[in-house]
C-alpha distance (Angstrom), angle and dihedral (degrees) to the residues before:
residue distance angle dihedral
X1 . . .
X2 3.84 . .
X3 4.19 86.8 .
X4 3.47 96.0 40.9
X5 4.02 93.5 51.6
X6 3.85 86.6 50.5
X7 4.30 97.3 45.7
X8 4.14 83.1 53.6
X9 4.34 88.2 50.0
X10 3.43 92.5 46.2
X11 4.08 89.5 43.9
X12 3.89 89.0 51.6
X13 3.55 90.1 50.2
X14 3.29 108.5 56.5
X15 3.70 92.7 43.1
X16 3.55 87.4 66.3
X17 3.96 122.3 80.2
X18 4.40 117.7 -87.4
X19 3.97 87.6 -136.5
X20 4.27 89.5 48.3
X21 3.66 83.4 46.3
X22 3.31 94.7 48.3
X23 3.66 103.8 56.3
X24 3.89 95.6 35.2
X25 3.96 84.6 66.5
X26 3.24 100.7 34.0
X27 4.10 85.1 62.2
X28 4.03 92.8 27.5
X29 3.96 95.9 57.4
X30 4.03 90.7 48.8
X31 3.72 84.4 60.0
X32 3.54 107.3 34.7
X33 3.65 111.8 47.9
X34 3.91 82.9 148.9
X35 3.72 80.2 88.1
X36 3.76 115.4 110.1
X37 3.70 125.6 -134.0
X38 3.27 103.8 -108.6
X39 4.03 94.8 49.7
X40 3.97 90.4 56.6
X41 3.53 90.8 46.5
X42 3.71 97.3 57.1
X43 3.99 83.0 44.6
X44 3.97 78.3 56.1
X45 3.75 88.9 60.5
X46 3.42 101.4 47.6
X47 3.74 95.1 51.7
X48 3.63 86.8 48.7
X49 3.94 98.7 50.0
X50 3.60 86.4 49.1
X51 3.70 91.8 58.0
X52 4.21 85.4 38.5
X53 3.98 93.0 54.1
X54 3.77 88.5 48.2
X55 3.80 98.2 53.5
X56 3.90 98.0 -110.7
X57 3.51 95.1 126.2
X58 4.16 92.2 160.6
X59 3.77 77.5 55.9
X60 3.46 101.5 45.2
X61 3.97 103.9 48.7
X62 3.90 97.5 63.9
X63 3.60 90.4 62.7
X64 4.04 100.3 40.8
X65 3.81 85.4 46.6
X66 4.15 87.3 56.2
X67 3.27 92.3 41.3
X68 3.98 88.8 58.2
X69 4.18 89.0 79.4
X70 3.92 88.9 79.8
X71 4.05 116.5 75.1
X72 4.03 85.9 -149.4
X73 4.23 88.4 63.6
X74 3.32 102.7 20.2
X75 4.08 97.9 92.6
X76 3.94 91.0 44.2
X77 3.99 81.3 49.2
X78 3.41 94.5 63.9
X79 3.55 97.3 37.9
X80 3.72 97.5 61.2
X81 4.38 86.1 30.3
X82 3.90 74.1 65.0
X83 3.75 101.8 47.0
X84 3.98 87.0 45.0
X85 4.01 90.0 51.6
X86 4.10 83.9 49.9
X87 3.22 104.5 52.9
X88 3.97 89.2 40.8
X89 3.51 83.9 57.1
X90 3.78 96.4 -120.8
X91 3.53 84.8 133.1
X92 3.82 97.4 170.1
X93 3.91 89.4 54.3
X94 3.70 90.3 52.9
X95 3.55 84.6 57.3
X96 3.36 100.0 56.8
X97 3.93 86.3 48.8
X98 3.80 98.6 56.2
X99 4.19 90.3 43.8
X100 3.82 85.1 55.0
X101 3.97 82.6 55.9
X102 3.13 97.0 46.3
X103 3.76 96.9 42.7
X104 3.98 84.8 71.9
X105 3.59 105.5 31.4
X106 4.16 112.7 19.5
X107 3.42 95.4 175.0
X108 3.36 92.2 66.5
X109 2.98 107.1 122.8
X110 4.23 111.7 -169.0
X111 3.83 79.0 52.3
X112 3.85 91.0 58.2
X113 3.44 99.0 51.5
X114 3.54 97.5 43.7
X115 4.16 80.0 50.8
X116 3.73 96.5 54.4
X117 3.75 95.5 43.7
X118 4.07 86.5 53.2
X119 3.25 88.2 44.7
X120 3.57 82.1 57.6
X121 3.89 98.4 55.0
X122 3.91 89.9 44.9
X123 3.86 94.0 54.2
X124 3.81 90.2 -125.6
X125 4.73 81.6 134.1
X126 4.35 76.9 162.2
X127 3.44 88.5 63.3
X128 3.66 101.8 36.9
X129 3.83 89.8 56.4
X130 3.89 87.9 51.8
X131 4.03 92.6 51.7
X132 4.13 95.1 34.7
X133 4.46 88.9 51.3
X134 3.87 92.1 44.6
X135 4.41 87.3 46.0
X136 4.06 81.5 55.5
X137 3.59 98.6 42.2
X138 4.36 81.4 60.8
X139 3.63 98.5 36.1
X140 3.85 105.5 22.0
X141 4.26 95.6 162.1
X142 3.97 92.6 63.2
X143 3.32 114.3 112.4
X144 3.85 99.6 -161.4
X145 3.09 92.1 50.0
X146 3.75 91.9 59.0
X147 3.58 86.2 41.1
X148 3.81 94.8 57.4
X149 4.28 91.9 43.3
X150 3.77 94.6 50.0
X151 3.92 87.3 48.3
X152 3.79 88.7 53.5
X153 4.06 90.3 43.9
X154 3.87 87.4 51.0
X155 3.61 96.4 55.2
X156 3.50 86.1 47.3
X157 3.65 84.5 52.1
X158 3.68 97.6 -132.1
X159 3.62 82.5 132.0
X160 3.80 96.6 170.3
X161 3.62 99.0 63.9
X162 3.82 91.4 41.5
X163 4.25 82.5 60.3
X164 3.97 85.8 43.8
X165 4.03 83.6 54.6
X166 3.69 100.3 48.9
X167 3.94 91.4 45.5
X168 3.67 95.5 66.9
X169 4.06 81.7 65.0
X170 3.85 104.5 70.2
X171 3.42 94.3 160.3
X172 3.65 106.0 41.7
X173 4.07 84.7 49.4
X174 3.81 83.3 67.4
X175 3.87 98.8 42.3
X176 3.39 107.5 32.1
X177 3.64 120.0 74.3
X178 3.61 100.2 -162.4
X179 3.58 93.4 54.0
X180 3.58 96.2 48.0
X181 3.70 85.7 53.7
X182 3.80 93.6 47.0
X183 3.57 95.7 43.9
X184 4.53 87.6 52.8
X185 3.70 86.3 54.1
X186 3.89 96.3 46.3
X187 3.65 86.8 59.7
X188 4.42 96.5 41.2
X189 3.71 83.1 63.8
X190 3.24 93.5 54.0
X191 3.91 92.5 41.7
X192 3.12 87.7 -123.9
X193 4.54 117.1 167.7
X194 3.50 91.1 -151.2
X195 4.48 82.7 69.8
X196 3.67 80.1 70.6
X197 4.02 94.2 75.1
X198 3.59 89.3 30.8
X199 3.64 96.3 58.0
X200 4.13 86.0 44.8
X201 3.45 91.2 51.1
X202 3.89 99.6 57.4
X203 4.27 87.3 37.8
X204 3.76 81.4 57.9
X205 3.54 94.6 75.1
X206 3.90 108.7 9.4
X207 3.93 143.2 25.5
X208 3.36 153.9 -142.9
X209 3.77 138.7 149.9
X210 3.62 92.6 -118.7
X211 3.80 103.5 48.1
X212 3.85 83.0 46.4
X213 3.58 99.5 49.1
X214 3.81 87.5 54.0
X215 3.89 87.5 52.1
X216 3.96 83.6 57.0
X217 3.54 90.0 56.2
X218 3.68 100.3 46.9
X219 3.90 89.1 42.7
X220 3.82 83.3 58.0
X221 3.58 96.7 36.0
X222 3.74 78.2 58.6
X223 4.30 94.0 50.9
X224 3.77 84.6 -115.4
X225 3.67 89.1 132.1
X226 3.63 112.0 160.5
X227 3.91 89.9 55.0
X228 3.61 90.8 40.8
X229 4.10 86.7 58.5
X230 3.61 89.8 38.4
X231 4.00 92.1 61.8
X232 4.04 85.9 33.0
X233 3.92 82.2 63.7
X234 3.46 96.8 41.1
X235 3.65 102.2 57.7
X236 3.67 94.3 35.0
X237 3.64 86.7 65.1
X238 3.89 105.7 41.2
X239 3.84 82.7 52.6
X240 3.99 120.7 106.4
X241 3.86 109.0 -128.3
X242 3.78 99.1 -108.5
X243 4.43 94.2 54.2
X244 3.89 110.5 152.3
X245 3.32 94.6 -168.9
X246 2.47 118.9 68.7
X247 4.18 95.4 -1.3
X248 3.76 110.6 -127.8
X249 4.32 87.5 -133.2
X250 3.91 84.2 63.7
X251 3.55 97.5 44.7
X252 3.90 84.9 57.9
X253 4.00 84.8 47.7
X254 3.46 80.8 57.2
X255 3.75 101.2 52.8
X256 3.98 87.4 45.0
X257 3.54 94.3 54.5
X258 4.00 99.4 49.2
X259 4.09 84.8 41.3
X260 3.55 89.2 50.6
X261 4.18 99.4 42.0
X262 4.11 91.0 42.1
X263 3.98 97.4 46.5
X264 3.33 118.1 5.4
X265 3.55 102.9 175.4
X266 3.75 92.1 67.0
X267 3.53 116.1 94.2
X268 3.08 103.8 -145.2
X269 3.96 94.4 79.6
X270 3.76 86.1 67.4
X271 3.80 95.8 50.1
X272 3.56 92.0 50.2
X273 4.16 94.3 46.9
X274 3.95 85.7 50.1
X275 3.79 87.1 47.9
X276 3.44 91.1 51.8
X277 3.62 98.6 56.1
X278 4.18 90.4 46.7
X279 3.52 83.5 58.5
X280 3.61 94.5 63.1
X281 4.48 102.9 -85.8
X282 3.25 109.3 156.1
X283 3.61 109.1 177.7
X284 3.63 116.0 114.2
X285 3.84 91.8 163.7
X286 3.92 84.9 68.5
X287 3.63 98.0 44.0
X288 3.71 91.6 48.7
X289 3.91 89.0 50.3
X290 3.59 89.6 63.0
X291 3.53 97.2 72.5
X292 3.57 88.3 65.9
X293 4.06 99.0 69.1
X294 3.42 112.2 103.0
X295 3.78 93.3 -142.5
X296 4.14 96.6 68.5
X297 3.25 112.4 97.2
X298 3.99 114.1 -129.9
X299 3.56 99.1 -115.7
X300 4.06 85.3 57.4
X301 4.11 87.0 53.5
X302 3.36 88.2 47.3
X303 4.14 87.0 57.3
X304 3.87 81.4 41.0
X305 3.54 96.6 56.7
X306 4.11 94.2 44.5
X307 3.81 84.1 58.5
X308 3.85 89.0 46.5
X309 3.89 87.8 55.7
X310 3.78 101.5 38.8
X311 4.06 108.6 21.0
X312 3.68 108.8 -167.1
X313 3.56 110.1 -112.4
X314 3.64 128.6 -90.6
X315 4.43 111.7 -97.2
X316 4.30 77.4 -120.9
X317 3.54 93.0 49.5
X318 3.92 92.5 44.3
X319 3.45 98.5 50.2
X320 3.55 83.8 48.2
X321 3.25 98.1 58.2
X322 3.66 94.0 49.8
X323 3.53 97.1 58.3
X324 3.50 87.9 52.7
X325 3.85 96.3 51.2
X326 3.95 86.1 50.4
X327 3.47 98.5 52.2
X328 3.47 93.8 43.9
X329 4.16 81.9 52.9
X330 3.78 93.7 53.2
X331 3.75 90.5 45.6
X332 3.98 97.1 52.2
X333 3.99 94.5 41.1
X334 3.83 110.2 104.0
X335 3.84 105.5 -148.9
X336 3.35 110.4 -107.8
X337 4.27 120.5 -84.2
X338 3.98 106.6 -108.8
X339 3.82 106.8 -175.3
X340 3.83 115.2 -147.0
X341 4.09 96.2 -169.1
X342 3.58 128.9 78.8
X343 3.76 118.5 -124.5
X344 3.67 129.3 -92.9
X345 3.83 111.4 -90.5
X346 3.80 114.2 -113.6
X347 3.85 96.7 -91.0
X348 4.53 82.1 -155.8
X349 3.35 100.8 48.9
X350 3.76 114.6 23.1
């Protein structure tokens, strides 16, 4: 009765307006000092939340931090102390916040997610893992949840517990996109064939040069090799020119290399892995790593290794170059001699 009689206050009060409030305490508590502690600092809370629910977080934490002094507040007082901190972007005060929560009630379980996700923003991945497995062990059928953990596992590349994670949730795995495309790249890491269907799952229904360009590398992970350069082709021209990620020059690597390891007697393998260096590839490792594969002829690492020793040059460095070699021109160039006298007359012969 006692809790229900104090969620119906603490409804009424923050239905009523922060400035209201304010001035109906700031009169009420000079006259009622029979008022004990733990009433004004639930009355604390209210006015905070109020402040809270309407964004005025600079507002709101003067009040939640009075409101601290009572035991019966004082946990919800750091909760929302923490949520403030967060979404001021003091992440590593939030984090002392939720801990305090925690401290008193770990299985609480608002307290641990907000936790693990500042956890998150801090870097501490460790201690994210810690506060996203105990969140599971409490609610073990959420799927964001599981979501959230196996994104922190990933990162931490222990990518075959993050699969383990996302394969208690057959359901969401058939829903929700960015599991589906989690759960593909869990299993890429591990090189695993089954990524193959995964990736063609999410492709099914959604795109995006990266997630496809990872489908070309399991498909040739896989020595699928004309679909592998058939998605090679296809992202590398949907792409805009200036694509970080991946970078358009190593999707044309890319095409090379599966051109190159599939038939190498074509020569059109090579002219695509000298294009890709003009257009700005830079990875020798990779081109040296091709004269490892078995299925490259030696006349084609031969070709390989003349590229090795004299890359083309970059289109930037090129043009570069030309400028240079035409301003050196215009700089060398004497103008040309125009006389402005007539010549001597023949003194012989007139």
């Amino acid at each position: 009765m006692a809790n229900s009689m104090y969620k119906l206050s603490l409804k009424f009060w923050r239905s009523i307006s922060p400035l209201f409030l304010w001035a109906l305490f700031s009169f009420g508590f000079l006259f009622a000092s029979c008022v004990s502690n733990a009433i004004s600092a639930e009355e604390y809370f209210a006015i905070g939340m109020a402040y809270f629910d309407m964004g005025k977080y600079a507002e709101a934490e003067p009040w939640l931090i009075k409101a601290r002094s009572a035991k019966k507040t004082v946990t919800a007082s750091d909760y929302n102390l923490g949520r403030i901190a967060f979404e001021t972007k003091r992440y590593e005060e939030a984090a002392q916040y939720f801990e305090r929560v925690l401290a008193k009630d770990p299985d609480n379980v608002q307290a641990l997610k907000a936790a693990a996700y500042t956890s998150i923003k801090t870097g501490d991945l460790d201690k994210a893992e810690s506060y996203y497995n105990r969140t599971l062990d409490l609610v073990p059928e959420n799927a964001d949840n599981g979501y959230n953990y196996a994104l922190v596992l990933y990162a931490l590349k222990k990518y075959g517990d993050a699969e383990e994670i996302l394969a208690k949730y057959p359901a969401a795995l058939q829903e929700n996109k960015d599991i589906q495309l989690l759960y593909a790249r869990t299993q890429k890491m591990q090189n695993k064939p089954e990524a193959v269907d995964s990736y063609a799952l999410w492709l099914a229904a959604n795109d995006d040069p990266l997630a496809r360009y990872e489908y070309g590398a399991c498909l040739e992970y896989a020595h699928l090799y004309a679909r592998a350069l058939e998605e090679y082709r296809a992202v590398y021209a949907a792409m805009p020119a200036d694509s970080k990620t991946p970078a358009k020059p190593e999707v044309r690597f890319a095409i090379a290399r599966v051109m190159l390891i599939a038939d190498s007697d074509n020569d059109e393998g090579i002219a695509e892995l000298e294009g890709a260096i003009i257009d700005g590839f830079a990875d020798f490792d990779a081109v040296t790593l091709l004269l490892t594969e078995d299925t490259i002829s030696e006349a084609r690492k031969t070709d390989i290794q003349r590229i090795i020793d004299n890359p083309p040059q970059p289109a930037s460095e090129q043009s570069e170059a030309a400028e240079n070699s035409e301003s050196a021109l215009e700089q060398s160039t004497e103008p040309p001699v125009h006389e402005t006298t007539q010549p001597e007359a023949d003194k012989t012969g007139g």
